[in-house]
N, C-alpha and C positions, 0 to 999 in steps of 0.2 A: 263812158264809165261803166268798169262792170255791174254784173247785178248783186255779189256781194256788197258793194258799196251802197248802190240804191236804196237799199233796206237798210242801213246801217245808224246805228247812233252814235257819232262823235261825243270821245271823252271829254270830262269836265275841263279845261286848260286852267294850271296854278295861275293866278293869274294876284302880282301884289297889290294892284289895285282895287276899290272897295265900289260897290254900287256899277258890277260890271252890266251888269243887265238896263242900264237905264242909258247904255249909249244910244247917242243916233241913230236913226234909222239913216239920213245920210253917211254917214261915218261908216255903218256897218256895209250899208252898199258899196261903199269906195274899197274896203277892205276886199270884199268879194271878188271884185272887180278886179285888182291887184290877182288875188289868187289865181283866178279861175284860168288865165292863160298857162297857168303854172301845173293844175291839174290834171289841164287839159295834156301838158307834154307830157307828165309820166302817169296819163294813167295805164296799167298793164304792162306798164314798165318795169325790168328791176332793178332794186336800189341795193347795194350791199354797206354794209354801216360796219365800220371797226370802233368797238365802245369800250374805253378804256380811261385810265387819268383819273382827275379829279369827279369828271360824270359818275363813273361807276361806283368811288367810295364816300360820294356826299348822298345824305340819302334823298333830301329833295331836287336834287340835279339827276337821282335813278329814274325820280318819279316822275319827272320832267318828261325825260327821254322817252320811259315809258308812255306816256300820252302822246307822245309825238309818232314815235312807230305805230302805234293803235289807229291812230289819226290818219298816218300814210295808209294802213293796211283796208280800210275803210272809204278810204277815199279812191282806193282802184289801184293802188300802188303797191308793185312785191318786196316788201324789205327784209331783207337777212341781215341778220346780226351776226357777228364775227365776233367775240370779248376774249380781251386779254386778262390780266390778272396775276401781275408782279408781286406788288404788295402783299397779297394776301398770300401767294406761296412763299415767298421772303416770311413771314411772322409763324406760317405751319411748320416751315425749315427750323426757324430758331426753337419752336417749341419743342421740337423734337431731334434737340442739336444737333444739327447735319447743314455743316458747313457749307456757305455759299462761294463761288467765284465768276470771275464775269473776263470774257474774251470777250472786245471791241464790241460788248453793249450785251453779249447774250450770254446765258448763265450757264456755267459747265456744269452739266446736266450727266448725274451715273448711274446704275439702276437700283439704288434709296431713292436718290431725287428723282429722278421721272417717275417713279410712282406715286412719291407725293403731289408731284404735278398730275397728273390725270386725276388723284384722287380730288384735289383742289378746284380746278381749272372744267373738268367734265362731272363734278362731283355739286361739290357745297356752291362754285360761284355761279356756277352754269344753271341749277334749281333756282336761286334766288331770282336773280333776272328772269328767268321764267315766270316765279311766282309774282314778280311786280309789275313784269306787263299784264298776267293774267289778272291781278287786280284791279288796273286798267279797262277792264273789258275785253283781252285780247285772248284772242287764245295762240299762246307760244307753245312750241316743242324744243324743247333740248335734244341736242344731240351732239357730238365729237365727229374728228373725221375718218376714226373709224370704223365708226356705221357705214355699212353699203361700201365699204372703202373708196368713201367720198375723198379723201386726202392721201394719194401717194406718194411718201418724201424719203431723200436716203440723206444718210450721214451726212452733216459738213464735216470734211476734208484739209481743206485750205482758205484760208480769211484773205482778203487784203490787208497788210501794214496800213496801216493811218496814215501813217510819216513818208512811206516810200510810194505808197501804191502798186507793191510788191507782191504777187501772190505768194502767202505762205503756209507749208501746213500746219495744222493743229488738231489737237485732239480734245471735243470739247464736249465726248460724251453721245448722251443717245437725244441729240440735236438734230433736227431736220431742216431740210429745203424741198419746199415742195416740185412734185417731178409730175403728176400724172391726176389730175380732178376729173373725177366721174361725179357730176350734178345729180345722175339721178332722183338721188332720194330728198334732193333739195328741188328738184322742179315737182317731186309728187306733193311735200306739203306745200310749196306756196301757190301751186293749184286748185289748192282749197283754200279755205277760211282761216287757215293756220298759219302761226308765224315762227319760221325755223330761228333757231340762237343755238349757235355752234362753238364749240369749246377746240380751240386750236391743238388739239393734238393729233396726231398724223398715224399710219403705220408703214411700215416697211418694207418692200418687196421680199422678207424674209421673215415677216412677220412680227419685226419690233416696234415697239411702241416709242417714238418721237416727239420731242418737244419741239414744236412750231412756232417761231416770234409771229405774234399775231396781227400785223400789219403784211407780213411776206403772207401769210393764209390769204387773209382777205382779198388781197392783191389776185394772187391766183386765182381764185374762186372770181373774183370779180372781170376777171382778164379770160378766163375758158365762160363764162356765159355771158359775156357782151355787155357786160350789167350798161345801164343808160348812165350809173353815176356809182362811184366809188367813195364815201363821205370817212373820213380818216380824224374823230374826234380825238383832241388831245389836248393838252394843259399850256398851250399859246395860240398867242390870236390868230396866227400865220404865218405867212412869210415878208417878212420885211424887206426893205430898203436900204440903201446906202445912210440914210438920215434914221431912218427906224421909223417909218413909215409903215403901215401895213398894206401893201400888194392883194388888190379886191381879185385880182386874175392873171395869170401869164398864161404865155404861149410855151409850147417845149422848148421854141429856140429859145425865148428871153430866160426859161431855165437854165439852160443850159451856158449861155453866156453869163446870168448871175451869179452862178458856180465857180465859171472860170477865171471873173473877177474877182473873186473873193465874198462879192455881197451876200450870199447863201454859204455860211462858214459850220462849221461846227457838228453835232447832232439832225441839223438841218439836210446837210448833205444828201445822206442815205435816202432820207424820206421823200424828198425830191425828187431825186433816181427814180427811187421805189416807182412816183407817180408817171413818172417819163412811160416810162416800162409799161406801165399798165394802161397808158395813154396809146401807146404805138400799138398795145396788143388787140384793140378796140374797143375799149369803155369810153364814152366821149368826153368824159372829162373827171378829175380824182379833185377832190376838196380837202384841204386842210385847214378843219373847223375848232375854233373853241369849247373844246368842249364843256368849261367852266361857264357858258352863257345859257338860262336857261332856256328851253326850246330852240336850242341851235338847230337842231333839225329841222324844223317848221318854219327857221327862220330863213335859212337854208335853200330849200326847195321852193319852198310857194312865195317868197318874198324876189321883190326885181333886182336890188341888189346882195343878197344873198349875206352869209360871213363867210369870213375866214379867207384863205388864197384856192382861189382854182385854178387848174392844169389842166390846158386840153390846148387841142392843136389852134382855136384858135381862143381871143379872149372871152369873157363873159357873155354867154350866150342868151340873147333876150327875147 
């Protein structure tokens, strides 16, 4: 464990139960016990976390979260936060009526709208999660991926048809895919005592400013620095079954045949993919966690069987 963490005081955990202080000293030992192999694996490790859903706009599932990355960051572990932030550019849009549209899930973005998103997204939501880990005890940095041109992304072009699986063009604006991530200035703060939280917007090899779906960010950034783990919070428990079963871990193959059979249907798809992609690229494994549970994080990492479905070459790794 580093020596940041040594000296360090763990935040208070919300905790609904009453008279936490009065557990067992056996109890608290077994707990530990559980943990410490878990520490052990990622400490100086890094974690990259895409936080978004219901986490982000409930406020005691923010504060959750928040203790829980304060918790990693403290206990030896590099977490980077990636947030998305639909919702609230959807309600800044209507307020300042400028109509929305959406190709196959991402928003046609023109240059009114991608200004309100940088102003949204690197602005107002990107502060607050800062200010609520830092209330935490943590000390977060905001930044975008235009800082240090940490995020190089050029226009989408051509989508796949849903129906066909057809590539096709489109024009949907000043939308990115990311092409080219220099870490820099994200290995200089989590070198310190600091905790980076980045707002997905990109720039341009020509200098435009890009709206980035912030699971494709994360992804990247989590696939160009090796991250140990890739945690993809979102508003379902994971990935189910044929029966609706929730799936504690697959393999890329069993993905990739659940796909073919149909059991992985829907909005599920992509995010799957998504993880495949960033399994092959070498993060050892992408989690699709609830993020409506609180402490999903913590529960996550230091616990043996973990939530939510993970994706790595082989199953749950213990």
């Amino acid at each position: 464990m580093n020596d940041k963490a040594k000296h360090a005081h763990p935040p208070k955990l919300a905790d609904d139960s009453q008279g936490s202080d009065k557990i067992s000293a056996h109890v608290q030992a077994r707990i530990l016990a559980e943990a410490l192999p878990h520490l052990i694996r990622y400490d100086e490790k890094t974690v990259v976390i895409k936080f978004g859903g219901n986490a982000m706009g409930d406020e005691e599932l923010a504060k959750a979260f928040a203790q829980d990355v304060v918790y990693l960051k403290q206990s030896g572990v590099n977490p980077i936060i990636v947030h998305g932030g639909g919702p609230q550019i959807a309600k800044m849009l209507a307020k300042l009526s400028i109509k929305s549209e959406f190709v196959n899930g991402l928003r046609v973005t023109d240059k009114p709208t991608v200004e309100v998103v940088e102003m949204v997204l690197a602005g107002a939501i990107n502060k607050e999660i800062v200010s609520t880990i830092n209330a935490q005890g943590g000390k977060a940095v905001g930044i975008s991926g235009k800082d240090a041109n940490l995020m190089i992304a050029t226009r989408i072009t051509e989508m796949s048809d849903p129906t066909s699986n057809i590539m096709q063009a489109v024009d949907i604006g000043y939308v990115g895919d990311p092409k080219y991530v220099n870490p820099h200035i994200v290995d200089v703060i989590s070198d310190s005592d600091l905790i980076p939280v980045i707002a997905p917007v990109a720039i341009s090899p020509d200098g435009e400013t890009l709206n980035v779906n912030a699971d494709s960010f994360a992804s990247a950034l989590a696939a160009r620095m090796k991250a140990k783990r890739l945690l993809l919070l979102t508003d379902v428990a994971g990935v189910m079954d044929s029966e609706k079963n929730l799936l504690s871990s697959l393999t890329v193959n069993e993905a990739r045949e659940l796909i073919k059979d149909g059991t992985i249907s829907g909005g599920m798809i992509p995010k799957v993919e998504g993880c495949i992609e960033v399994v092959e690229a070498g993060v050892e494994a992408v989690v699709i966690i609830d993020g409506r549970v609180p402490h999903c994080v913590l529960l996550e990492l230091f616990t043996e069987h973990g939530v939510g479905t993970l994706v790595g070459q082989e199953n749950r790794i213990s």
